[in-house]
GUMILO-973008 format. One record per residue (C-alpha): residue in three letters; residue number from 1; chain; x, y, z. Coordinates in nm, 3 decimals. Layout:
N
{atom "ALA",NUM,"A",{X,Y,Z}}
...
This chain:
424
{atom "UNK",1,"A",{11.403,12.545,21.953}}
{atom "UNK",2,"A",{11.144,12.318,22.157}}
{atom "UNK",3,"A",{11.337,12.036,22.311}}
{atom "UNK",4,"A",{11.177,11.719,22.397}}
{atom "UNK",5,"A",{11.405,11.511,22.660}}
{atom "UNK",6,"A",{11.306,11.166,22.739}}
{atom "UNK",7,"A",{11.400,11.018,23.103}}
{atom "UNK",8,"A",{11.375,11.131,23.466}}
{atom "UNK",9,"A",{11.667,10.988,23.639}}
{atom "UNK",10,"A",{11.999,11.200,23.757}}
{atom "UNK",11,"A",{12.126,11.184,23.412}}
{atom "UNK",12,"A",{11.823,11.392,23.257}}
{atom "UNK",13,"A",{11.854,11.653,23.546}}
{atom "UNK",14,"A",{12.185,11.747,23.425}}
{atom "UNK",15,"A",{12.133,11.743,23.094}}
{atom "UNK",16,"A",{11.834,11.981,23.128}}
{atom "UNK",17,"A",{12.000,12.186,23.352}}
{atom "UNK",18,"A",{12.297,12.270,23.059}}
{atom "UNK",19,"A",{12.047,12.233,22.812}}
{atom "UNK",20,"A",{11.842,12.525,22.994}}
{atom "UNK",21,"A",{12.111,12.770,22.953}}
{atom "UNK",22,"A",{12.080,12.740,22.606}}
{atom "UNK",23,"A",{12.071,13.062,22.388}}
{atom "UNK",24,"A",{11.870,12.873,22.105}}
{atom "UNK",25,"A",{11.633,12.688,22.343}}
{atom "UNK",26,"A",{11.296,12.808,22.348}}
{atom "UNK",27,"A",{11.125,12.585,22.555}}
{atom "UNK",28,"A",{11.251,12.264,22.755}}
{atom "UNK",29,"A",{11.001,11.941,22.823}}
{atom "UNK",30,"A",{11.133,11.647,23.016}}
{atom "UNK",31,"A",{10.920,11.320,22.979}}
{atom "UNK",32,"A",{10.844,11.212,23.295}}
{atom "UNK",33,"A",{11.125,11.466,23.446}}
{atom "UNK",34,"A",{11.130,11.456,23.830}}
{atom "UNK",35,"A",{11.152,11.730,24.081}}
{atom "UNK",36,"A",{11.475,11.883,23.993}}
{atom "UNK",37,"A",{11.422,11.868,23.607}}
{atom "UNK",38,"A",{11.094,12.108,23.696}}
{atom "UNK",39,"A",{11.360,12.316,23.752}}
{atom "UNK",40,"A",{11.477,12.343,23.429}}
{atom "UNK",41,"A",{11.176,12.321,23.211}}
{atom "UNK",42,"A",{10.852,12.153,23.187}}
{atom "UNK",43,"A",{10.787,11.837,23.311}}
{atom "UNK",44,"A",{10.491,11.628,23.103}}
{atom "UNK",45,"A",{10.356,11.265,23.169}}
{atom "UNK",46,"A",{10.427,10.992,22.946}}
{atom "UNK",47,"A",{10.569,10.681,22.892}}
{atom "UNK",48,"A",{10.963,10.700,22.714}}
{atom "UNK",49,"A",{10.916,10.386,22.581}}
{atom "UNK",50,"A",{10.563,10.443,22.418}}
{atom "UNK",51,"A",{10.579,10.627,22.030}}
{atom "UNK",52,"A",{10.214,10.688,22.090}}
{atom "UNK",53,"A",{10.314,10.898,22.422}}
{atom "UNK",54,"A",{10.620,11.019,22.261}}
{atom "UNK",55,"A",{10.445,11.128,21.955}}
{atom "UNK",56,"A",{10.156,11.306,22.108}}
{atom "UNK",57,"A",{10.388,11.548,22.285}}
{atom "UNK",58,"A",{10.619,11.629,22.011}}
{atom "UNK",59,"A",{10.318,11.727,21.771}}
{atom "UNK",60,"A",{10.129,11.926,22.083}}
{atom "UNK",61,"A",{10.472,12.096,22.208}}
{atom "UNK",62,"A",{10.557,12.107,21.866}}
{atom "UNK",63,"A",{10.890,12.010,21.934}}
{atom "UNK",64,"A",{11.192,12.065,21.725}}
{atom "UNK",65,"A",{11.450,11.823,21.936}}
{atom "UNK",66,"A",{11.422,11.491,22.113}}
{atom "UNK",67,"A",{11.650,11.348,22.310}}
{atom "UNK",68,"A",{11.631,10.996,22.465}}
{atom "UNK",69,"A",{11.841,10.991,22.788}}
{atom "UNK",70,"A",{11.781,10.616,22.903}}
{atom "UNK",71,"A",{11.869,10.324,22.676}}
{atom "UNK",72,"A",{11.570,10.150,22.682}}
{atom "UNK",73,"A",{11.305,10.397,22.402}}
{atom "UNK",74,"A",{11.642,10.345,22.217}}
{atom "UNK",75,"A",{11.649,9.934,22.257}}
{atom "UNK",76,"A",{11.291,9.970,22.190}}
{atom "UNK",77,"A",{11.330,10.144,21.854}}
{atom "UNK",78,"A",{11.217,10.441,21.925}}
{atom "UNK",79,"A",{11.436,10.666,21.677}}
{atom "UNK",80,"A",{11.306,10.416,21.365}}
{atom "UNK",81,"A",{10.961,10.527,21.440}}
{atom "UNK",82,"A",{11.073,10.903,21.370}}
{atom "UNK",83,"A",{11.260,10.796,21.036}}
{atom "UNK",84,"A",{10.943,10.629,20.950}}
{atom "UNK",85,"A",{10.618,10.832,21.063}}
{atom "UNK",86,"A",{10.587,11.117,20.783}}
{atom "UNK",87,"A",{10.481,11.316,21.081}}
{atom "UNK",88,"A",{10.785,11.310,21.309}}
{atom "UNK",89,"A",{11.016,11.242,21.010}}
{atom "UNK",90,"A",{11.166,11.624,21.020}}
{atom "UNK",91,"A",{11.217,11.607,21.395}}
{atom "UNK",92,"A",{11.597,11.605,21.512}}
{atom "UNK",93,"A",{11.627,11.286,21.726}}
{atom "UNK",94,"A",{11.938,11.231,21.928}}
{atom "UNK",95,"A",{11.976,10.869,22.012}}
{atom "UNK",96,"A",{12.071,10.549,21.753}}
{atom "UNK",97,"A",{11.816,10.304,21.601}}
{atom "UNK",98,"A",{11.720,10.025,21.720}}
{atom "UNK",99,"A",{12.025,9.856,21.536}}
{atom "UNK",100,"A",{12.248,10.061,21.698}}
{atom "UNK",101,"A",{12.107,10.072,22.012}}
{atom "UNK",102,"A",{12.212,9.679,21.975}}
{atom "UNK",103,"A",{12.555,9.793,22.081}}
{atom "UNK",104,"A",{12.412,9.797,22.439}}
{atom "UNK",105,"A",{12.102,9.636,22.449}}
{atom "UNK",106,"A",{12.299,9.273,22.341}}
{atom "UNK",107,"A",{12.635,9.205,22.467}}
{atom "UNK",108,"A",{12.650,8.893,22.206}}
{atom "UNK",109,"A",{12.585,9.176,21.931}}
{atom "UNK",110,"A",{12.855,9.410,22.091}}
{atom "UNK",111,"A",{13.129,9.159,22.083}}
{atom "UNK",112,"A",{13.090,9.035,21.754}}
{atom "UNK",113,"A",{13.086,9.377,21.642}}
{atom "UNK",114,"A",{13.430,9.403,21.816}}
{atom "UNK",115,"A",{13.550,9.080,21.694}}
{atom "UNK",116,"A",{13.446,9.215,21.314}}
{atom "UNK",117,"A",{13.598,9.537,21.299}}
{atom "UNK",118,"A",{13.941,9.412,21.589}}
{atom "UNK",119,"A",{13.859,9.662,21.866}}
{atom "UNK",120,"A",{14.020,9.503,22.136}}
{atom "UNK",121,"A",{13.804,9.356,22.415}}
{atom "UNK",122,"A",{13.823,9.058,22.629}}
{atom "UNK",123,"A",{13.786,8.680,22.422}}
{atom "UNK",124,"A",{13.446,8.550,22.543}}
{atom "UNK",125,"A",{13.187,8.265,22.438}}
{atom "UNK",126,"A",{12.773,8.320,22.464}}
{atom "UNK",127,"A",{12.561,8.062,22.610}}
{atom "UNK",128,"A",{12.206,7.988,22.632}}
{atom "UNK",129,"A",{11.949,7.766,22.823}}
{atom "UNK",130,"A",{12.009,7.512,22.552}}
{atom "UNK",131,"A",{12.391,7.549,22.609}}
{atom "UNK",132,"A",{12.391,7.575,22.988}}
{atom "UNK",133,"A",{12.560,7.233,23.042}}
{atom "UNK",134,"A",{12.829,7.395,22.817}}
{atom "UNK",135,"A",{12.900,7.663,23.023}}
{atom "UNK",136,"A",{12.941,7.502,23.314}}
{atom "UNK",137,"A",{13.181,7.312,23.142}}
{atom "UNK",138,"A",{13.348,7.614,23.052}}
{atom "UNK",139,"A",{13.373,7.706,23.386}}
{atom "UNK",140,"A",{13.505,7.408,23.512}}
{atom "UNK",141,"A",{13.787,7.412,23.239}}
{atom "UNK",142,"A",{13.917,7.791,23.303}}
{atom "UNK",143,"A",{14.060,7.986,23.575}}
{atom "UNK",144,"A",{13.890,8.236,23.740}}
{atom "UNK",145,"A",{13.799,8.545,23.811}}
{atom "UNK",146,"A",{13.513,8.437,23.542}}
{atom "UNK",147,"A",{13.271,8.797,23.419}}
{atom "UNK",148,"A",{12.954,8.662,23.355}}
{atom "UNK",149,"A",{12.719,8.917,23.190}}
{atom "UNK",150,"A",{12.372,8.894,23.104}}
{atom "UNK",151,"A",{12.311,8.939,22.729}}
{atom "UNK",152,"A",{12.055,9.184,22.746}}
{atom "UNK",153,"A",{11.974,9.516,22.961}}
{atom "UNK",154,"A",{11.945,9.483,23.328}}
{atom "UNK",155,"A",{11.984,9.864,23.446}}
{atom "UNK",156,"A",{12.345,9.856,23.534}}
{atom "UNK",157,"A",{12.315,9.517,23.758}}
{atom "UNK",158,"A",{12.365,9.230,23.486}}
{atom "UNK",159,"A",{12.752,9.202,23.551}}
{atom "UNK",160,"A",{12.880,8.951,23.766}}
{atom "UNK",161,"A",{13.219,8.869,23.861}}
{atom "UNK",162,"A",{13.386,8.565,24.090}}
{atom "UNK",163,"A",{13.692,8.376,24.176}}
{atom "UNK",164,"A",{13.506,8.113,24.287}}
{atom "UNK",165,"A",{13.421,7.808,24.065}}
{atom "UNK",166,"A",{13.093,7.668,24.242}}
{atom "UNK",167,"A",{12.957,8.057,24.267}}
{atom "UNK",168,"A",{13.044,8.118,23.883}}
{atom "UNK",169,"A",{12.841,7.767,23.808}}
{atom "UNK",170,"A",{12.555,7.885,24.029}}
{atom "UNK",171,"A",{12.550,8.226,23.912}}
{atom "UNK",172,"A",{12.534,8.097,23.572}}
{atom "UNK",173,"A",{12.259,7.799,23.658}}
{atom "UNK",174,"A",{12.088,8.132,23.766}}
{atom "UNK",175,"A",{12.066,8.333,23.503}}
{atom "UNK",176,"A",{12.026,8.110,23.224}}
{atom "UNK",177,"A",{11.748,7.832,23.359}}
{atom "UNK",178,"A",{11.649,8.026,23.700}}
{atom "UNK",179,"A",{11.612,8.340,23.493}}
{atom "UNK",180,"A",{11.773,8.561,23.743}}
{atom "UNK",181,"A",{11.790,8.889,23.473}}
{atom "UNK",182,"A",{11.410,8.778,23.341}}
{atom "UNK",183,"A",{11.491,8.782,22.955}}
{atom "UNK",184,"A",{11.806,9.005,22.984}}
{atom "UNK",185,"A",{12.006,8.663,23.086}}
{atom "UNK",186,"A",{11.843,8.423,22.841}}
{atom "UNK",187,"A",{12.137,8.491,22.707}}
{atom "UNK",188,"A",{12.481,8.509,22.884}}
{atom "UNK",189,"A",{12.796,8.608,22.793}}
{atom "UNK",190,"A",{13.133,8.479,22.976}}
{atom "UNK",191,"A",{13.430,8.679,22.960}}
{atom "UNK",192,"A",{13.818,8.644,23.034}}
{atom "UNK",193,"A",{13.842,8.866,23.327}}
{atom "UNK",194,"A",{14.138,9.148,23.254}}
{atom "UNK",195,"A",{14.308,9.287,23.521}}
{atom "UNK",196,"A",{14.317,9.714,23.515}}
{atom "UNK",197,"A",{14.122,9.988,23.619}}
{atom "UNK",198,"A",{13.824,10.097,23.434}}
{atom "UNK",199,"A",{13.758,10.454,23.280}}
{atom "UNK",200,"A",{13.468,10.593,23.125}}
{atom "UNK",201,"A",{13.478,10.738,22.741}}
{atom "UNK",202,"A",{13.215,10.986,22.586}}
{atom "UNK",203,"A",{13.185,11.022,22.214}}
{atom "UNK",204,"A",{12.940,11.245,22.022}}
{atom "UNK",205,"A",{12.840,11.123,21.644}}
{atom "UNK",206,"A",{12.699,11.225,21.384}}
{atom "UNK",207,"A",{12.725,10.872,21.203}}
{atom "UNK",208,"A",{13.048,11.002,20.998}}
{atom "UNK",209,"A",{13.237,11.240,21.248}}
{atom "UNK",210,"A",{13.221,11.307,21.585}}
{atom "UNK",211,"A",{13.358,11.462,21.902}}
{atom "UNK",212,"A",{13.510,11.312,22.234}}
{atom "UNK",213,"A",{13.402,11.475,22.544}}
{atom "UNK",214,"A",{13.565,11.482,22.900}}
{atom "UNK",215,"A",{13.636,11.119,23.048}}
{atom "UNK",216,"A",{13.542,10.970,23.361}}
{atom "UNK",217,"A",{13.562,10.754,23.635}}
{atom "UNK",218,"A",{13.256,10.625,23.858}}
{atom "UNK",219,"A",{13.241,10.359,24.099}}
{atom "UNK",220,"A",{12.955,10.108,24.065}}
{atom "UNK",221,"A",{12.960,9.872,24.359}}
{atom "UNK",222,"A",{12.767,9.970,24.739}}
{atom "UNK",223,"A",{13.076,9.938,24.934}}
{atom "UNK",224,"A",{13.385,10.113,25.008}}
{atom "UNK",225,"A",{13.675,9.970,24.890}}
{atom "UNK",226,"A",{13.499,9.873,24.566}}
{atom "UNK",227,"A",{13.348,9.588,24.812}}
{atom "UNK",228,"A",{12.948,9.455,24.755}}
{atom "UNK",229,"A",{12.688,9.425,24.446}}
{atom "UNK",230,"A",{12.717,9.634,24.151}}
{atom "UNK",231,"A",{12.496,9.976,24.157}}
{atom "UNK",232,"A",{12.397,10.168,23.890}}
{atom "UNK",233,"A",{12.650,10.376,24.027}}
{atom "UNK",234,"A",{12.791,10.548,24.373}}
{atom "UNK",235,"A",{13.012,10.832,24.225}}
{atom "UNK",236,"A",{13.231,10.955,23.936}}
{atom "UNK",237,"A",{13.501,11.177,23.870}}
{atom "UNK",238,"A",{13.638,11.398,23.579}}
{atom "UNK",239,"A",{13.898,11.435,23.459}}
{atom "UNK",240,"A",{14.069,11.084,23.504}}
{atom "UNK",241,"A",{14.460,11.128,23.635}}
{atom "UNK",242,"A",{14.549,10.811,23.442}}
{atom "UNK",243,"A",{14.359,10.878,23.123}}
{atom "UNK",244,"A",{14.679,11.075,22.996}}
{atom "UNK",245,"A",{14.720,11.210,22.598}}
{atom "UNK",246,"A",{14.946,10.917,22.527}}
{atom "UNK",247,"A",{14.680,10.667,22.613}}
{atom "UNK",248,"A",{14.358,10.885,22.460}}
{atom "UNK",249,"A",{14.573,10.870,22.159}}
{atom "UNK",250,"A",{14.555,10.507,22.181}}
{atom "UNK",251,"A",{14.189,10.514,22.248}}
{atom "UNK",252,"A",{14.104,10.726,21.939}}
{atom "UNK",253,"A",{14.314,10.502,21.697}}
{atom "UNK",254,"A",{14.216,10.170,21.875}}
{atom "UNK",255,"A",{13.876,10.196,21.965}}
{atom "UNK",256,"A",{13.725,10.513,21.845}}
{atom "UNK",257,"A",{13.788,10.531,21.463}}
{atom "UNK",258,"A",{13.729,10.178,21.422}}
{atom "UNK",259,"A",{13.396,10.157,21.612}}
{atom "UNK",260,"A",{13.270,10.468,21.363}}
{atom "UNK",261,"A",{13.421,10.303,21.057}}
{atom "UNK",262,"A",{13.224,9.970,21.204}}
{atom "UNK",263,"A",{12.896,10.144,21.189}}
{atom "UNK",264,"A",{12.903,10.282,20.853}}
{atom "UNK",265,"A",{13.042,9.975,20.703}}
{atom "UNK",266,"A",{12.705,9.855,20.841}}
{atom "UNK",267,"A",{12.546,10.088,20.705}}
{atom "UNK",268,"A",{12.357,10.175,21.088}}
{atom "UNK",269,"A",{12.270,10.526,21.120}}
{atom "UNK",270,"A",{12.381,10.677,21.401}}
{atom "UNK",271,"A",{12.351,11.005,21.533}}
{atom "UNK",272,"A",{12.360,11.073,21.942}}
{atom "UNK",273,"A",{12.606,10.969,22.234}}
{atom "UNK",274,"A",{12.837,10.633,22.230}}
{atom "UNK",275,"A",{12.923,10.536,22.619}}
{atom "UNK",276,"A",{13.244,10.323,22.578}}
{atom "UNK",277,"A",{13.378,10.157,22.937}}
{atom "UNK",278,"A",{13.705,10.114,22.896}}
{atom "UNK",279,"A",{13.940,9.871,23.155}}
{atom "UNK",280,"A",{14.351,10.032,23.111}}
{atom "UNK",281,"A",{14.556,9.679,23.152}}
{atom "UNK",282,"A",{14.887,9.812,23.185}}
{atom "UNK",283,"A",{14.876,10.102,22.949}}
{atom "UNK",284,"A",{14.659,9.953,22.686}}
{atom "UNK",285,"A",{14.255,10.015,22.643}}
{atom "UNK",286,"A",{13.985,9.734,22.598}}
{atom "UNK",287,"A",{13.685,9.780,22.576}}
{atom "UNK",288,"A",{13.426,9.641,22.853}}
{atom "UNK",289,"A",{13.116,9.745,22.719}}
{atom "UNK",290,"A",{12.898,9.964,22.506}}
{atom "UNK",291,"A",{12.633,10.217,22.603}}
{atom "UNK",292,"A",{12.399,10.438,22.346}}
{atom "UNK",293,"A",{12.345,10.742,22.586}}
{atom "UNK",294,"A",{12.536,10.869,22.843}}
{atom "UNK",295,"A",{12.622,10.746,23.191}}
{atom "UNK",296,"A",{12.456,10.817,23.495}}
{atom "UNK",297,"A",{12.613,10.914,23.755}}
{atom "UNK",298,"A",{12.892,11.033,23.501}}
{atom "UNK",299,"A",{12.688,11.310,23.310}}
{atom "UNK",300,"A",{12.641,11.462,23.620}}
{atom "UNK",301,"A",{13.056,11.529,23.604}}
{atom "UNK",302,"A",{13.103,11.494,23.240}}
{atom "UNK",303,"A",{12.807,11.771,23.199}}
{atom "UNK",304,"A",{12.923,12.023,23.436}}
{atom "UNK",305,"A",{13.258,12.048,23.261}}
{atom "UNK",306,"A",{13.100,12.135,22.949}}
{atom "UNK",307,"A",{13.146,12.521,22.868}}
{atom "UNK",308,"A",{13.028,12.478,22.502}}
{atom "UNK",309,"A",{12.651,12.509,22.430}}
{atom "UNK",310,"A",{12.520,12.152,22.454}}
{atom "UNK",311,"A",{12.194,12.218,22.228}}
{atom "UNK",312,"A",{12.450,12.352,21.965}}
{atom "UNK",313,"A",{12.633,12.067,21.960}}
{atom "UNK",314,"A",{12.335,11.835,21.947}}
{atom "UNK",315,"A",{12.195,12.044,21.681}}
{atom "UNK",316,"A",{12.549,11.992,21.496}}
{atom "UNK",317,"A",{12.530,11.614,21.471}}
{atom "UNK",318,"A",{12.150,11.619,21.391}}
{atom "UNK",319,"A",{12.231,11.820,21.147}}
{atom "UNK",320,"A",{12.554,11.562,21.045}}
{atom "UNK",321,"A",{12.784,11.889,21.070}}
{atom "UNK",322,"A",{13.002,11.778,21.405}}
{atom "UNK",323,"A",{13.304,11.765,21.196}}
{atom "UNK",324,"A",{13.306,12.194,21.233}}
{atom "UNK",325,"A",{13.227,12.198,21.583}}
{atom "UNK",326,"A",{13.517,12.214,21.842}}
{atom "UNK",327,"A",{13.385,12.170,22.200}}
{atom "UNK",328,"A",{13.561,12.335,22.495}}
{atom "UNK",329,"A",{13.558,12.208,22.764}}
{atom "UNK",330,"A",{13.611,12.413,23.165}}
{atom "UNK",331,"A",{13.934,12.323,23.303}}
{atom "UNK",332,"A",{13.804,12.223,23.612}}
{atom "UNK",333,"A",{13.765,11.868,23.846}}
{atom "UNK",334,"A",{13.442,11.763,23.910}}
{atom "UNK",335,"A",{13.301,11.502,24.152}}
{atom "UNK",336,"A",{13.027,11.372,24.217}}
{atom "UNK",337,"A",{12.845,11.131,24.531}}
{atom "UNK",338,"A",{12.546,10.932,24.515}}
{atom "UNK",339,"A",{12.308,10.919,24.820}}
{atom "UNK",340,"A",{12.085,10.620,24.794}}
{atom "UNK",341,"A",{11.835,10.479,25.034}}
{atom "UNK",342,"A",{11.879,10.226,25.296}}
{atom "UNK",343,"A",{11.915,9.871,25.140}}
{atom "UNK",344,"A",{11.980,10.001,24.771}}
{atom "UNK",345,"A",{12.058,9.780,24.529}}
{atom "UNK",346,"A",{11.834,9.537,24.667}}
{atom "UNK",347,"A",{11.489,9.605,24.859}}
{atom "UNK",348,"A",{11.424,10.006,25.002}}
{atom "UNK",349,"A",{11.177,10.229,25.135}}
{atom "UNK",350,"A",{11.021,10.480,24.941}}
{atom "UNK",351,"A",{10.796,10.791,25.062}}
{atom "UNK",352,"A",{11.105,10.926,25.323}}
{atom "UNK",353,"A",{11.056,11.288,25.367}}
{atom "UNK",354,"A",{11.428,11.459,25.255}}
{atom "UNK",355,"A",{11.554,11.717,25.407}}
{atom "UNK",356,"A",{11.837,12.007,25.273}}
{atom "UNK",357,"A",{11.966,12.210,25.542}}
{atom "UNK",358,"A",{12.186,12.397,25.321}}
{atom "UNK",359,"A",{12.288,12.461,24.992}}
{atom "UNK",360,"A",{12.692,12.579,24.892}}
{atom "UNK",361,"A",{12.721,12.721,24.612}}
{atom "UNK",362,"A",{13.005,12.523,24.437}}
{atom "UNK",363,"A",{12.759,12.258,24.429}}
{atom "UNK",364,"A",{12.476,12.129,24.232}}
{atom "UNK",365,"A",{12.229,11.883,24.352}}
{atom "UNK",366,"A",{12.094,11.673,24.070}}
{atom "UNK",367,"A",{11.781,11.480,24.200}}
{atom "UNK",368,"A",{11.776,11.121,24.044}}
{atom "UNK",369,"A",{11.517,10.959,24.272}}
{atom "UNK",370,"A",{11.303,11.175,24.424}}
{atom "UNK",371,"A",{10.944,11.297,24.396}}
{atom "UNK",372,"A",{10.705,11.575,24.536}}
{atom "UNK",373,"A",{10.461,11.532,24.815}}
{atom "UNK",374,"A",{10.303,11.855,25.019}}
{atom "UNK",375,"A",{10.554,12.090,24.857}}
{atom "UNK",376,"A",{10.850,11.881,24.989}}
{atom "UNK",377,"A",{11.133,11.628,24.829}}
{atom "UNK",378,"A",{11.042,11.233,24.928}}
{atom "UNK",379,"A",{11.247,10.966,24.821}}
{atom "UNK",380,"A",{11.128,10.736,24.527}}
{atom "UNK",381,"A",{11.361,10.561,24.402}}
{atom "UNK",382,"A",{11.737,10.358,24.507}}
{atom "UNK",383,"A",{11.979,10.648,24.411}}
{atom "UNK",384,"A",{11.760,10.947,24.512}}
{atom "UNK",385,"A",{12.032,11.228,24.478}}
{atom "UNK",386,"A",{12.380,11.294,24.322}}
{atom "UNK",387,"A",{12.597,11.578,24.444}}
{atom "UNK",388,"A",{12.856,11.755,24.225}}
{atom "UNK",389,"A",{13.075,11.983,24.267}}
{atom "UNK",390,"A",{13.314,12.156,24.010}}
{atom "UNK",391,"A",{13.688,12.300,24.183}}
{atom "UNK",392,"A",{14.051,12.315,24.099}}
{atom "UNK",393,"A",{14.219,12.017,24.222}}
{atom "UNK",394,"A",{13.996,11.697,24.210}}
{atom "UNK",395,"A",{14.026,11.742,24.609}}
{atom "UNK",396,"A",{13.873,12.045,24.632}}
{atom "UNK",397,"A",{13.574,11.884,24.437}}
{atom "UNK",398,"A",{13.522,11.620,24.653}}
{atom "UNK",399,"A",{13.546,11.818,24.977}}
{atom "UNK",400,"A",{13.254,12.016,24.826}}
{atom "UNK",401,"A",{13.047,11.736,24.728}}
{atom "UNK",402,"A",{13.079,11.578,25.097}}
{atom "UNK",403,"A",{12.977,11.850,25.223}}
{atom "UNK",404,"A",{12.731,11.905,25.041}}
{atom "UNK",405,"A",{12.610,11.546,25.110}}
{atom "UNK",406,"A",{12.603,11.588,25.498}}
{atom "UNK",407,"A",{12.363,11.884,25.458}}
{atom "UNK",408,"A",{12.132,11.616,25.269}}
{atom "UNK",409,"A",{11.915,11.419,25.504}}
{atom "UNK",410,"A",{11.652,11.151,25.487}}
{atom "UNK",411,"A",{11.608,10.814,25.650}}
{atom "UNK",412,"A",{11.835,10.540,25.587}}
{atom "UNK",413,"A",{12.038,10.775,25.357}}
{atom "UNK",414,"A",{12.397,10.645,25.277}}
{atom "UNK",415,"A",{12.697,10.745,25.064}}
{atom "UNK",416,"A",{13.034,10.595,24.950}}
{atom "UNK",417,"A",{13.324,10.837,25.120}}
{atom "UNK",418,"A",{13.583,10.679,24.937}}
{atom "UNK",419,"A",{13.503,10.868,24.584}}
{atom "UNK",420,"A",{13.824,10.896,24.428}}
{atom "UNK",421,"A",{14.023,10.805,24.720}}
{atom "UNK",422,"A",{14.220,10.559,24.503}}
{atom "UNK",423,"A",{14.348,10.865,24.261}}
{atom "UNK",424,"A",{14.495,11.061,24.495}}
């Protein structure tokens, strides 16, 4: 098979690098890709987001597969254009609609679908420009801790979360007439804030059936101690100590099989990867939110712990057949750390020469923000590189990844050391 994969963040680096090892692959494009996925395959230039791009490689690769890592060719509608164009219509294309994709590119959309088909989730009430006045009269009438999310996609950074009233009424003043999240928070949604800890579920469909893969756990804010701005992610872990059979049962039942059953009653096709974040209250599940791909930095430990042939499985639901397929799964801990440039998630530097002094070979390091200049890594983006390691004991993982991590250098580079430190 030719394989098309669409993205070029740390996400798409592992997924090439399993999809590489692929008995059934014949050849691997990433679209943009970045310096690691060059590893793996091909990179090609083009725009995720544009069918004309899109469509121009899959008929000159002549591609058999593609696969939209990023949400935002999915938000965009990029699968409909395959159902639709007579020339792409026989290519296998992993990723939902842009109907489905609504799951994650409108948080409105997401919890009414939860309301509809009684997945738990937190009770909430949407509010616009119009209804601004209303909010803050909804804020004034509750008690805190108030989740305010924008309604739309704002890469990971749209969630914010207070105890204080006069923050919560600027915050929301913000985003809905200061336009803080551009058109992401012309809508916003405001939650009831439950108390928990949050783990990270991975589901395969093929619209009908589907498969669960490992969980995880990342950590999204910049400071230890779960201190600071949201990120698009510091860290994860795999497997989660807490996420035990008793409550995955309770996530199958609760929040699985009824989000399936939703989307056929709704008759939205659906074949690819649904990202459910999950917060435990006591031992119950809820769901925070729906994604339509995979996480980043989770794939990069939910990836790694894959010993089944990823392309297979792909191929499975394309082919709506997942309901034969058994994945297995290594029965190892994996960890990964995010190094991100000085100043990340606001303002940072880009162009800083990086710098491996060694590489350990229980580690992998998947490049996420990085770029090629003279024949050496530079930084390009916020989160530049995520380090994972696979071990026994979730300890052993992490001791890898740090050091790992310390053998990384550039300017300004900076980590979370507290990955996992509040599972052991």
């Amino acid at each position: 098979m030719n394989v098309l994969l669409l993205g070029s963040g740390g996400r798409e680096h592992a997924l090439a690098s399993k999809l590489s090892e692929s008995p059934i692959l014949n050849h691997l494009y990433i679209c943009p890709g970045n310096p690691g996925t060059a590893l793996c395959g091909i990179n090609v230039d083009g725009n995720p987001e544009s069918i004309h791009d899109v469509k121009n490689l899959v008929l000159h690769h002549q591609i058999d597969m593609v696969i939209s890592g990023p949400e935002a060719p999915l938000v965009a509608g990029l699968a409909d254009h395959f159902a639709t164009d007579t020339e792409l219509a026989n290519i296998s294309f992993i990723g939902p609609g842009k109907i489905g994709a609504m799951l994650e590119g409108s948080k409105d959309f997401a919890k009414e679908f939860m309301k509809k088909y009684k997945i738990p989730t937190a009770s909430y009430e949407t509010f616009t420009a119009e209804t601004h006045l209303s909010a803050v009269n909804h804020i004034q009438n509750t008690s805190g801790p108030w989740v305010l999310k924008a309604d739309g996609l704002a890469s990971g950074k749209g969630v914010i979360i207070t105890s204080h009233r006069e923050e919560a009424i600027k915050t929301i003043t913000d985003m809905l007439i200061g336009k803080s999240f551009g058109e992401a928070s012309e809508k916003v949604v405001i939650e009831e804030f439950l108390d928990g800890i949050e783990v990270s579920v991975f589901v395969l469909t093929d619209g009908a059936s589907w498969v669960l893969l490992p969980e995880a756990k990342d950590y999204k804010r910049i400071g230890e101690g779960d201190t600071g701005p949201n990120t698009g992610g510091m860290g994860a872990i795999s497997p989660v100590p807490f996420a035990t059979e008793a409550f995955m049962q309770k996530v199958k039942e609760r929040i699985i099989e009824p989000t399936i059953l939703g989307l056929k009653k709704e008759n939205i096709p659906y074949i690819g990867f649904i990202f459910i974040g999950l917060m435990k209250v006591k031992d119950d599940p809820f769901v925070i939110e729906y994604n339509v791909r995979m996480g980043d930095p989770e794939t990069e430990v939910v990836i790694p712990r894959l010993q089944s042939d990823l392309l297979e499985l792909l191929q499975a639901a394309a082919n709506k057949n997942l309901e034969n397929i058994k994945p297995v799964f290594k029965p190892l801990h994996a960890a990964a750390v995010m190094l991100v440039s000085a100043g990340y998630p606001g303002n940072y530097p880009k162009g800083l020469p990086i710098h491996i002094k060694e590489k350990f070979a229980d580690s992998t390091i998947f490049h996420a923000g990085t770029c090629m200049k003279e024949s050496q890594f530079h930084t390009c983006g916020g989160r530049v590189i995520a380090v994972s390691s696979l071990a026994p004991t979730l300890q052993n993982a992490l001791d890898a990844s740090y050091r790992q991590a310390e053998s990384i250098t550039f300017e300004g580079k900076y980590y979370r050391k507290d990955i996992g430190a509040d599972l052991k």
